[in-house]
N, C-alpha and C positions, 0 to 999 in steps of 0.2 A: 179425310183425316183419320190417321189410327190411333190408340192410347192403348197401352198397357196398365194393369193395373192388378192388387192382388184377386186369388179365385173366391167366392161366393157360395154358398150354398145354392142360390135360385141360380148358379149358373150350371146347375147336374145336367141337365137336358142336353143342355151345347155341350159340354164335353163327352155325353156319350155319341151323340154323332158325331165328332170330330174323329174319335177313336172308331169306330164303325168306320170311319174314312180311311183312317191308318191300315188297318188289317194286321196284323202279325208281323213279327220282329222285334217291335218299341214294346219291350215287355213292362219298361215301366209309366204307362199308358196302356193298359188292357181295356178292352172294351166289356167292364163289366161294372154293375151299377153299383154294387154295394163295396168294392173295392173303390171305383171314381170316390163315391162318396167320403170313403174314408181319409181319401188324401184331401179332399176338402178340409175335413175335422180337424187332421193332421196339419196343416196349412194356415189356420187359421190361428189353433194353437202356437203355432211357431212363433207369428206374428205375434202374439199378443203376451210373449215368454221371454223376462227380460234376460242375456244374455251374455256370460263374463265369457263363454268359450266354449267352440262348436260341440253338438251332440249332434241327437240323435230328430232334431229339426229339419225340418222339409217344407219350402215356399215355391209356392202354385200363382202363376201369373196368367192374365187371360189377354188375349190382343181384341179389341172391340174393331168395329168400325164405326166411326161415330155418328158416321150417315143417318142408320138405321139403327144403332146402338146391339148389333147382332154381334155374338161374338161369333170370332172367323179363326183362333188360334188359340195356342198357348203355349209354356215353357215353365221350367223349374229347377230349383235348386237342391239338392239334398247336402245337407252343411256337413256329414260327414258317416260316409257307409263305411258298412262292418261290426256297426253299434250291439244289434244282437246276433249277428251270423257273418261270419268270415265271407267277406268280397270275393267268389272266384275269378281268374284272367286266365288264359294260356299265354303264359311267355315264350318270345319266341328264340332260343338259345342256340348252342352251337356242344356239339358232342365229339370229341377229337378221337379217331379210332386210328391208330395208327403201330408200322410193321416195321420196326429195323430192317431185321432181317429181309424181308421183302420189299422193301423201300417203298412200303403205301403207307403214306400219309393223308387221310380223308378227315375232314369236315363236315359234319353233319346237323344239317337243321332239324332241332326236334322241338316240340309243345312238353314245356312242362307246366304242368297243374299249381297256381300260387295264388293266395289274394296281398300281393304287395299294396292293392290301392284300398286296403282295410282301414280309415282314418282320416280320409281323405275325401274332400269336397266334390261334388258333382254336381254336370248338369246335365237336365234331363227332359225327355219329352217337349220338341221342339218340334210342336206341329201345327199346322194351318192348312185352313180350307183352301179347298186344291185351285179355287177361283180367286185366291188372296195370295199367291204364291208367286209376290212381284219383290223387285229386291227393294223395295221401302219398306214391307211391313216385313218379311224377310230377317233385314238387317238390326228393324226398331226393338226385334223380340227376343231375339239373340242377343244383342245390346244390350237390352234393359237389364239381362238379369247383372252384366259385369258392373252397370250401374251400382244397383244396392248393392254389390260386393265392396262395392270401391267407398259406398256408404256407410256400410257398416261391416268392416274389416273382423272386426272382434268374432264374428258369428260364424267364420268359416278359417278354414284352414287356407296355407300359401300355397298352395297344391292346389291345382284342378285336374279334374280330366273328363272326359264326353265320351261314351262308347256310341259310334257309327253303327249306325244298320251295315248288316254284312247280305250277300248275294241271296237272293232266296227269289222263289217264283208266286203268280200267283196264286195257285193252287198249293203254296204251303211247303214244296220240297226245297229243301237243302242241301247242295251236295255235300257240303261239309257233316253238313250233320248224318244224311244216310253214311257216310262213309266210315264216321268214327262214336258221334253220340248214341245213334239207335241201337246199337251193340250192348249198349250199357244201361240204357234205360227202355229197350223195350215199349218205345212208343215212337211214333213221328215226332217231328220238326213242331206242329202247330200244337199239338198236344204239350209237347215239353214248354215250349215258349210260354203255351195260356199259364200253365202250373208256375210257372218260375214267376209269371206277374201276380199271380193270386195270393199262393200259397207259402209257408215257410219254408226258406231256400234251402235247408238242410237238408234233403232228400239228395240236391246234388252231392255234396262231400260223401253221403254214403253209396253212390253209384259210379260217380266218375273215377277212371282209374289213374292208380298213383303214380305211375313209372312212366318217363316220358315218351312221347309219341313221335317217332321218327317220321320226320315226313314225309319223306321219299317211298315208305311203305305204305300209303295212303293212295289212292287211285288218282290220278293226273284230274280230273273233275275236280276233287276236295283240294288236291293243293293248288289249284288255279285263282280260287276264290280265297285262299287265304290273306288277310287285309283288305280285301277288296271291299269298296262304298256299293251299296244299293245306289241303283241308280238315281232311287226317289229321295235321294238323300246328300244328294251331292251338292247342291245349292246350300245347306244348313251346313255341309263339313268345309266350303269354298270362306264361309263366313268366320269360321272359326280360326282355321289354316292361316286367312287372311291378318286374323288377331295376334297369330302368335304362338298357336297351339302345333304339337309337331307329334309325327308317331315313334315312340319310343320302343316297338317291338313287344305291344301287347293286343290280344285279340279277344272276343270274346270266344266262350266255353261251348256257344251253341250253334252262333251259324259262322265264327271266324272273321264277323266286323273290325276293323281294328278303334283302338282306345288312343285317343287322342291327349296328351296333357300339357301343362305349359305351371309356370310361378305366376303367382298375380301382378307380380311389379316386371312382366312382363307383355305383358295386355296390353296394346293399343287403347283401348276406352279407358281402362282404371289407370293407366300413367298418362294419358290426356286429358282426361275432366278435368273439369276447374269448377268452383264453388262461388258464389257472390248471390247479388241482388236480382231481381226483376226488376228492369227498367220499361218506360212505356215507350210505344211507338207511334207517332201521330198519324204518320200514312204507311202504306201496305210497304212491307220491306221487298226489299232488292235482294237481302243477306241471304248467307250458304243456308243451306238445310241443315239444319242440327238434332241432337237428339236433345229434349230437355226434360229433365226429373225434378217432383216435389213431392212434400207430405215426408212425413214420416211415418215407417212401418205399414202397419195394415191401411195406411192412406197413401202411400207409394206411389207415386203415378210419375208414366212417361210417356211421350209424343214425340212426333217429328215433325218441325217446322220451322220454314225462315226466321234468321233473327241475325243480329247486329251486335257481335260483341265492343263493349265500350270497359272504358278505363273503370268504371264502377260497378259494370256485372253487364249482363244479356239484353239487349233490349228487345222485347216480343210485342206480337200483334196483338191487338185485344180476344182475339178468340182462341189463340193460343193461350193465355190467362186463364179464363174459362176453361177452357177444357183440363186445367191442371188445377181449377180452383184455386188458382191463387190471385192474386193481385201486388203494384207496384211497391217493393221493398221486401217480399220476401224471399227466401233464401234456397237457390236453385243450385242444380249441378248445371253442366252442357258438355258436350261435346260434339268438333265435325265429326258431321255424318259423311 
């Protein structure tokens, strides 16, 4: 059985080998300790900051196994980027160049430099150990975070969006980015990437250039890969896609991942939950697998397991109870899984 639940401080260790697993790309998930750490702090503050309307909040969820109580995963929300530094994207637009007189009319796809998604909710760092990489805990950790959204609405925006790993090797090269960033910032792919999770993103706005980028003047390598998922990443974007999230024609700045968004009263999980009771089960259920949520806030927790909706609320196993701390008559979400 898996439970999500929010991050920890004693939980630094597992997430620096998780990220150590990752390797480059998920920049916001760096494998570095005093950074992990910090979104801890940040994290825990969120939780515990009561909330009339999204900032500059950020919640850290870990996926356990409960077998061993080993964490195997995690995921998170950032309630609304841009707060202190302008969100970059490349949009990807259309440049009309055209001849009367010569009767050419062309269309041109070019990258122009914007942060439209400055204000707007995200999610982020959806990663699991590569041995947990099954579509239950998968879907329980992607899931969970629409949960708490659907919980507490007030804390983010109607807007979401997810930025995809875009194409990269694993030695670090990009062709995207040989093609068009290393021009401008004078460094590789993994260099750029580590700096943009560590450090203050403003360096980008003073590097990257302002006039858009035709794409057709780009080496067939870089625009091959533009929108394109990492491979390692296709499973996390199959689950979202699945949700309801669609691509609107924005990419990332560094390796051309594309940015995924959707409205929340658009989601599968947040327009299917239902709210009521814990009811008890006297023998082992027969029912759908569901995903079921309690606690509030920094006591949060969610699992996936059989159960039996009834005219009163969810009926569960007894150790699905336990495993959410709760017991019969308190106040649960669900949704099928």
């Amino acid at each position: 059985m898996y439970l999500v639940r929010p991050v920890d401080f004693a939980d630094l260790p597992a997430l620096e080998r998780l990220a150590q697993q990752v390797g480059i790309g998920i920049t916001n998930f760096p494998a570095n300790r005093e950074r992990l750490n910090d979104k801890i702090a940040s994290s825990r503050r969120s939780f515990q900051t009561d909330v009339v309307q999204p900032g500059d909040e950020s919640y850290l969820f870990v996926l356990v196994d409960t077998s061993n109580e080993k964490i195997v995963g995690c995921c998170g929300i950032d309630a609304m980027v841009g707060a202190d530094a302008p969100f970059y994207s490349y949009r990807i637009d259309e440049v009309v160049h055209a001849s009367p007189q010569l009767q050419i009319h062309n269309r041109i796809p070019a990258l122009y430099l914007c942060h439209d998604y400055s204000g707007t909710s995200r999610l982020i760092a959806l990663v699991v150990d590569k041995a947990h990489q099954n579509p239950l805990a998968m879907s329980l950790l992607s899931k969970a975070r629409l949960l708490f959204i659907a919980r507490y609405p007030e804390r983010f925006t109607k807007r979401l969006f997810a930025e995809l790993r875009g194409e990269s090797d694993k030695q670090g090269y990009s062709a995207f980015w040989d093609a068009l960033g290393k021009h401008f910032f004078s460094m590789d792919f993994q260099k750029a990437d580590y700096l943009s999770a560590v450090s203050n993103k403003h360096f980008i706005a003073d590097l990257m250039p302002r006039y858009p980028i035709y794409v057709p003047t780009l080496p067939e390598a870089a625009q091959d890969v533009i929108g394109v998922i990492h491979e390692d990443s296709s499973q996390s974007a199959d689950i979202l896609l699945e949700e309801g999230f669609e691509f609107r024609g924005y990419v990332d700045i560094f390796d051309a991942g594309p940015t995924i968004e959707a409205r929340t009263e658009s989601l599968h999980t947040i327009t299917q939950q239902k709210t009521g009771k814990a009811l008890s089960l006297t023998e082992k259920s027969k029912g759908a697998m569901h995903l079921i949520s309690a606690g509030h806030l920094d006591s949060f927790r969610v699992t996936a397991a059989p159960a039996e909706p009834q005219v009163a609320g969810l009926a569960l196993e007894k150790v699905t109870q336990e495993k959410l701390a709760i017991s019969v008559g308190h106040r649960i979400q669900w949704v099928a899984l």
